[in-house]
C-alpha positions as CSV (number, residue, x, y, z in Angstrom):
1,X,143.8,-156.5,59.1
2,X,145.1,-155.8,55.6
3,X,147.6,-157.2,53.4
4,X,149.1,-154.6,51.5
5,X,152.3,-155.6,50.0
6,X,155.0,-153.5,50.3
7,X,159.2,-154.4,50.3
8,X,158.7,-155.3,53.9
9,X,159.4,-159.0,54.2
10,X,157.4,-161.3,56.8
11,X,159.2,-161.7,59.9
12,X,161.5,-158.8,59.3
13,X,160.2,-156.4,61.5
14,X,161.4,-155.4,64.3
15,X,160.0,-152.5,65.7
16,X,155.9,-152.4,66.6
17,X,154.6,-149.1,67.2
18,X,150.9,-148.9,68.8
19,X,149.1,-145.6,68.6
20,X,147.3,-143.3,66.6
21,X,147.4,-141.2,63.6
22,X,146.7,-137.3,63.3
23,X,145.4,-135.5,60.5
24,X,147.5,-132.0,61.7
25,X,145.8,-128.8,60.0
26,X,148.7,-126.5,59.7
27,X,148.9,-122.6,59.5
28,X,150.5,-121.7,56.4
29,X,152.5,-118.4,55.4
30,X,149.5,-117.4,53.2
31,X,148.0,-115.5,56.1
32,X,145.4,-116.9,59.0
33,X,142.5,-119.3,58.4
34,X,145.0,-120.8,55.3
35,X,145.2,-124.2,56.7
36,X,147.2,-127.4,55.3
37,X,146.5,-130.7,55.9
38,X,149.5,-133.1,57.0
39,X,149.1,-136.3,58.3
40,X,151.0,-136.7,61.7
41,X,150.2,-138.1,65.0
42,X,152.8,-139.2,67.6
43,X,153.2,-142.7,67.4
44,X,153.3,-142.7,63.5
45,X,155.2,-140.1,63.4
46,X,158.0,-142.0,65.8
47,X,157.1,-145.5,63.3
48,X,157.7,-143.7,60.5
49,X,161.1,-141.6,61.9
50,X,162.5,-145.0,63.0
51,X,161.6,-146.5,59.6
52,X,163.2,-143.8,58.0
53,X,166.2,-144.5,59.7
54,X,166.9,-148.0,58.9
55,X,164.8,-150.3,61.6
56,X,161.7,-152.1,59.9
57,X,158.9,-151.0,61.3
58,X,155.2,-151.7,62.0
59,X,152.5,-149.5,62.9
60,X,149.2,-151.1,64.2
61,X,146.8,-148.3,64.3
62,X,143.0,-148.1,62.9
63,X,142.9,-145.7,59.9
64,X,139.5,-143.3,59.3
65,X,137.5,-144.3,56.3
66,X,137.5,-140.6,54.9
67,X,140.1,-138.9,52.7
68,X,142.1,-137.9,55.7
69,X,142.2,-141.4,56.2
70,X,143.1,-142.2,52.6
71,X,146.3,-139.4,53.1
72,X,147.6,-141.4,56.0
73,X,147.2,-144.5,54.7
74,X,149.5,-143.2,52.2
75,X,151.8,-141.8,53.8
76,X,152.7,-144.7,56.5
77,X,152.9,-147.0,52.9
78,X,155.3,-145.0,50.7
79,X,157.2,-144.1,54.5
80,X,158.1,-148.0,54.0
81,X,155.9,-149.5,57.3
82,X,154.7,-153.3,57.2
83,X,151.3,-152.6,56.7
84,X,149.7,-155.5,58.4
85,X,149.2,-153.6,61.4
86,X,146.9,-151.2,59.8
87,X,143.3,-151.5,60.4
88,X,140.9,-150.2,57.8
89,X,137.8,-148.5,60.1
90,X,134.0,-147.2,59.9
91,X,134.7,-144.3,62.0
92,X,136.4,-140.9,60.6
93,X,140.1,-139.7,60.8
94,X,141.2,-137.6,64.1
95,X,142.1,-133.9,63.2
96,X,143.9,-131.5,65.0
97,X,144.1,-128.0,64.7
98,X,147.8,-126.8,65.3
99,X,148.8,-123.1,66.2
100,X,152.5,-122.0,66.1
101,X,154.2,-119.8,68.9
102,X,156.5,-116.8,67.8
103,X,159.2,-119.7,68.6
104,X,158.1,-122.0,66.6
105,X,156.2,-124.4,69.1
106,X,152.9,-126.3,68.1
107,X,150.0,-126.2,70.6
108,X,146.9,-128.3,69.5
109,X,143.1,-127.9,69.2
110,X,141.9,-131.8,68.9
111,X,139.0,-133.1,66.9
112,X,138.2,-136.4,67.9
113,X,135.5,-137.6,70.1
114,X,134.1,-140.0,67.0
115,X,138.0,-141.1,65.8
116,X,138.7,-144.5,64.6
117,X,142.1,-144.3,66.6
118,X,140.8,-145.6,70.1
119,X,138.3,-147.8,69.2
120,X,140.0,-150.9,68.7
121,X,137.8,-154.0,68.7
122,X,138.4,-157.5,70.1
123,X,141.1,-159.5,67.7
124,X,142.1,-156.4,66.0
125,X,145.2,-155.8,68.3
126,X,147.5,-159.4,67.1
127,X,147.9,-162.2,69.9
128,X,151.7,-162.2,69.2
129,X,154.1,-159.6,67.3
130,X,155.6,-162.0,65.4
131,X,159.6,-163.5,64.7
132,X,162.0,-161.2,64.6
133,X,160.3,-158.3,66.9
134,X,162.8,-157.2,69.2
135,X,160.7,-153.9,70.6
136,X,157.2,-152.8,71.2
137,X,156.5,-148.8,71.7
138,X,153.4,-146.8,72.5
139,X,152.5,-143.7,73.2
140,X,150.4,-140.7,73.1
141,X,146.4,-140.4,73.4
142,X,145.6,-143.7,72.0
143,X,146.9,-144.5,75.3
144,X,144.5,-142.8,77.6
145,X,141.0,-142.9,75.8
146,X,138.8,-145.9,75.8
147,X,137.7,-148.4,74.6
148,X,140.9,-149.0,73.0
149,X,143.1,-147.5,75.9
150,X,142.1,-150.7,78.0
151,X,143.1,-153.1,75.1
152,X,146.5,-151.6,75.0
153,X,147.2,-151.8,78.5
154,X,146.7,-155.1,78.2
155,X,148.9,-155.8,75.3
156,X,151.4,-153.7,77.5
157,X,150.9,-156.1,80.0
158,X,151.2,-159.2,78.0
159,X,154.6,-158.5,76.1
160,X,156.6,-156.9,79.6
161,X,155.1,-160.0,81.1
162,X,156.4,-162.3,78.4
163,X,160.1,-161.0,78.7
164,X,161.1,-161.4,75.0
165,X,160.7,-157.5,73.9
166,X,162.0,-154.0,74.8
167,X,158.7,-152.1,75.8
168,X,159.4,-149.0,75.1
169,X,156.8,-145.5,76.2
170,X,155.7,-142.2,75.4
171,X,153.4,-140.5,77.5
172,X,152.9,-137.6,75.5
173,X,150.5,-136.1,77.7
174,X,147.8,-134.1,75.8
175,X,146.2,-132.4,79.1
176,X,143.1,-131.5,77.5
177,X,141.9,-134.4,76.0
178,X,143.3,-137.8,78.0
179,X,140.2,-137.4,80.5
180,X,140.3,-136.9,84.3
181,X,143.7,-135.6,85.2
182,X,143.9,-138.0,88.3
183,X,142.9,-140.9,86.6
184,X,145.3,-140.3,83.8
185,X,148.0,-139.4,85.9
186,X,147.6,-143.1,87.4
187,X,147.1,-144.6,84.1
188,X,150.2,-143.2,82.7
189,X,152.3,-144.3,86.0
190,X,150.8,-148.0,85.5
191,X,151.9,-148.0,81.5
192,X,155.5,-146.8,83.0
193,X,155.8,-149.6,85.6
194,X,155.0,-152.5,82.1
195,X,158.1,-150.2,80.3
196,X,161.7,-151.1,80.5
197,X,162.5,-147.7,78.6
198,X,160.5,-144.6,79.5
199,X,160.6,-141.4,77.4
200,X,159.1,-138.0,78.3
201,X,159.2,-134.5,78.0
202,X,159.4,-131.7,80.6
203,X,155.7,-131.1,80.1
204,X,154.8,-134.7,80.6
205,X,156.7,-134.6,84.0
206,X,155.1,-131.6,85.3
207,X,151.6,-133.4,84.9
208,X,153.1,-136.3,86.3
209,X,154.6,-134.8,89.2
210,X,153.6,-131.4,89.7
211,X,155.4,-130.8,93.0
212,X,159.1,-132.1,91.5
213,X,161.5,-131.0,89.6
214,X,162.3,-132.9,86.3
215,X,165.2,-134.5,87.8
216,X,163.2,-135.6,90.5
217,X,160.5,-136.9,88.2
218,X,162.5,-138.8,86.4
219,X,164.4,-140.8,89.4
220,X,160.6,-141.6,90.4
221,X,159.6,-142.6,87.2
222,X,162.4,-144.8,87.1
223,X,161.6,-146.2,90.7
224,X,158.6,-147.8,88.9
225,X,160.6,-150.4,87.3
226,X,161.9,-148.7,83.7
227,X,165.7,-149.4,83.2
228,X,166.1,-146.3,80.9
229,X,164.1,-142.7,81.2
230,X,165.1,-140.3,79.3
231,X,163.8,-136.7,79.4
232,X,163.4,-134.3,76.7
233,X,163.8,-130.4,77.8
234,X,162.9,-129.0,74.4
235,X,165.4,-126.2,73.5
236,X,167.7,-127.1,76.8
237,X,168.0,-130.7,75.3
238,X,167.9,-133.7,77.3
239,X,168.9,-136.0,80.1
240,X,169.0,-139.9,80.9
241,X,168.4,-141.8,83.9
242,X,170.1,-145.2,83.8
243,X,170.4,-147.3,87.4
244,X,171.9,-144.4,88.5
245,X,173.8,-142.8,85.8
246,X,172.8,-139.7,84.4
247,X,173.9,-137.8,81.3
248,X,172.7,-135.1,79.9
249,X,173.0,-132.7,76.5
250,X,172.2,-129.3,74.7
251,X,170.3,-129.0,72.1
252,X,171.3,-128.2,68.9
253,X,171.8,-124.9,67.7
254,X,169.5,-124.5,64.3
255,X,166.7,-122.1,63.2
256,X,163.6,-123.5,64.0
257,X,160.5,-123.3,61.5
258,X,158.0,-125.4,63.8
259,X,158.7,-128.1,66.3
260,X,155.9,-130.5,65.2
261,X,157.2,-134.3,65.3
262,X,160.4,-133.3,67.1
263,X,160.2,-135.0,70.4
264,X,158.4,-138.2,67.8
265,X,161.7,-138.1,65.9
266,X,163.8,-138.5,68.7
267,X,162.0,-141.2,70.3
268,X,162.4,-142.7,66.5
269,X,165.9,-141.9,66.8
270,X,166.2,-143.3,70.2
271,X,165.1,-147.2,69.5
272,X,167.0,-146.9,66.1
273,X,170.1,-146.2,68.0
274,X,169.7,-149.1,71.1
275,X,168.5,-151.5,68.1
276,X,171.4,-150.8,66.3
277,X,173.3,-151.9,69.6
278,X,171.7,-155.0,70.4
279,X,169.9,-153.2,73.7
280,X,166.3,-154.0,72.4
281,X,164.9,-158.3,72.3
282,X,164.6,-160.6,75.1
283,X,165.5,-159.9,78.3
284,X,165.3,-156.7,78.0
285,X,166.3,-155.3,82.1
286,X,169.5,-157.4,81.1
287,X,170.1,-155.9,77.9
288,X,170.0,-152.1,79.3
289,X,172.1,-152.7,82.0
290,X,175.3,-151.0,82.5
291,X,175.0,-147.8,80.6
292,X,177.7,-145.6,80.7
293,X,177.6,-142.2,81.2
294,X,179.1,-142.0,77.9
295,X,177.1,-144.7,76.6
296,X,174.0,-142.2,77.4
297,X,175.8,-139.1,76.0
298,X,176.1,-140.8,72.5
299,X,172.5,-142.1,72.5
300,X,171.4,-138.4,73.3
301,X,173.3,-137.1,71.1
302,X,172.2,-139.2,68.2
303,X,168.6,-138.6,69.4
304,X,169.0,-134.8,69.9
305,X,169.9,-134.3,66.6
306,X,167.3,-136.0,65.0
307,X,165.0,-134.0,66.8
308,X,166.9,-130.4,65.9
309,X,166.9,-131.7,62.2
310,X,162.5,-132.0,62.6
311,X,162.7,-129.1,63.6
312,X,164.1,-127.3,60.3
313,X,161.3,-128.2,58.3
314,X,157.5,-127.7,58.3
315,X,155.6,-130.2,59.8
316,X,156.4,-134.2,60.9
317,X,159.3,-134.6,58.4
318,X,162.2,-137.0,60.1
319,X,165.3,-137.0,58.9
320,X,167.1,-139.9,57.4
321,X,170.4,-141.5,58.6
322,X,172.1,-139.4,56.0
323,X,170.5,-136.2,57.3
324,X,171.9,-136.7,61.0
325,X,175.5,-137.7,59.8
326,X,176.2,-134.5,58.3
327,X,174.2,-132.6,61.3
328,X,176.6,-134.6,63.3
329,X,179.8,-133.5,61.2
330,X,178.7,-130.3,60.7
């Protein structure tokens, strides 16, 4: 692994995010076929939108030895991430071609079959997270192709097993590249039962559970063992599911440019908020129990924002803690 320095101090992290990076090519409003290229990706995305909001933050991911590669590289350093998690590979970056709806929402054309971001080779992944780590989060396609889906699994495994960190998942279900929808479907239900806090969209539910509603989805999700699920409903807002308590909120009103990153920047927002209230380090099922409804409400609400903030600006662009104080007093 490298040893970039940064300010990040050893030991101070406290958040490890494992996942992938995206080199996004982005319409622009120079007409069609005018493309820019913006590194994204879900889990960095959600490193760097939790970085950006005060929680240290590592990223261990494989980065592509091209020039994408060399943008993202860049971008997770100057975004302030511990770099010792990044893994400098032979293989090239993962692309994805985005297309905007009239509303604003991103659907994806994926270039990736050779990516560095699932091949993770034996030692790569560390044998321990380190002092101070109080959470480990995954999510997104890194999760469901192999060889490096198996290798995450089992570091999913390891940490739930160990009991001394919040694991913490996002599906974020990309139909049309995670493989065989059955086998996925069970692959994402194993990585739920190893989480103490679930987070998914509408979308991922649907795939999930095609036959229930998202309600329903999310009380069988949370039958699986997670103490928190939360659900994002894109422009209805969101929910959460906690031993029985439920809360839900709107979404807030803004004018929406593109909804890249959004639901990355509330799941950002969402372990800065339960770090920031001691609900994230050893035992964790203890830590997350009794959630008020009101309790829930405020974490939304903090997490809603963030998202609706995303969503003002072009491309994977959290905000900071600044940003959502003023959306919150506005």
């Amino acid at each position: 692994m490298s040893g970039e320095a940064t300010g990040t101090e050893p030991g101070s992290t406290r958040l490890v995010v494992v996942g992938e990076n995206v080199m996004d090519l982005l319409p622009t409003r120079h007409g069609p076929g005018v493309l820019r290229a913006a590194p994204g990706g879900g889990p960095a995305n959600t490193a760097l939108a939790a970085a950006r909001l005060g929680t240290p933050t590592r990223l261990l991911a494989r980065i592509g030895a091209d020039g994408f590669g060399d943008l993202i590289r860049e971008r997770l350093l100057t975004g302030g991430l511990d770099p010792s998690g990044l893994v400098a590979a032979e293989e090239p970056s993962a692309l994805a071609l985005a297309t905007l709806g009239e509303d604003g929402s991103a659907r994806y054309d994926f270039r990736m079959d050779d990516a560095a971001d699932w091949r993770w080779q034996p030692g790569e992944l560390p044998g321990t997270l380190g002092p101070g780590v109080v959470a480990l989060h995954a999510a997104s396609i890194a999760l469901f192709r192999e060889p490096g889906a198996s290798r995450i699994e089992a570091l999913l495994r390891r940490e739930h097993g160990r009991g001394q960190v919040t694991v913490s998942l996002d599906p974020n279900i990309r139909a049309d590249v995670v493989g065989d929808p059955a086998e996925a479907r069970a692959l994402a239900l194993r990585h739920a039962a190893q989480a103490h806090v679930v987070k998914a969209s509408d979308e991922d539910l649907a795939f999930l559970y095609p036959e229930y509603t998202p309600e329903r989805a999310a009380h069988a999700l949370a039958a699986l063992g997670p103490a928190l699920v939360v659900v994002t409903l894109g422009g209805d807002g969101a929910f959460a599911l906690s031993h029985g308590v439920v809360a839900t909120v709107p979404a807030p009103s803004v004018e929406v440019v593109d909804t890249v990153g959004a639901g990355d920047s509330f799941m950002g927002a969402l372990l800065r908020r339960l770090d920031l209230d001691d609900r994230l380090g050893e035992r964790p099922r203890s830590r997350l129990s009794g959630l008020t409804e009101a309790y829930l409400t405020d974490l939304l609400t903090f997490a809603v924002t963030a998202a609706a903030h995303t969503v003002t600006r072009e491309g994977a662009d959290p905000p900071t803690t600044a940003d959502i104080r003023e959306r919150l007093r506005g």
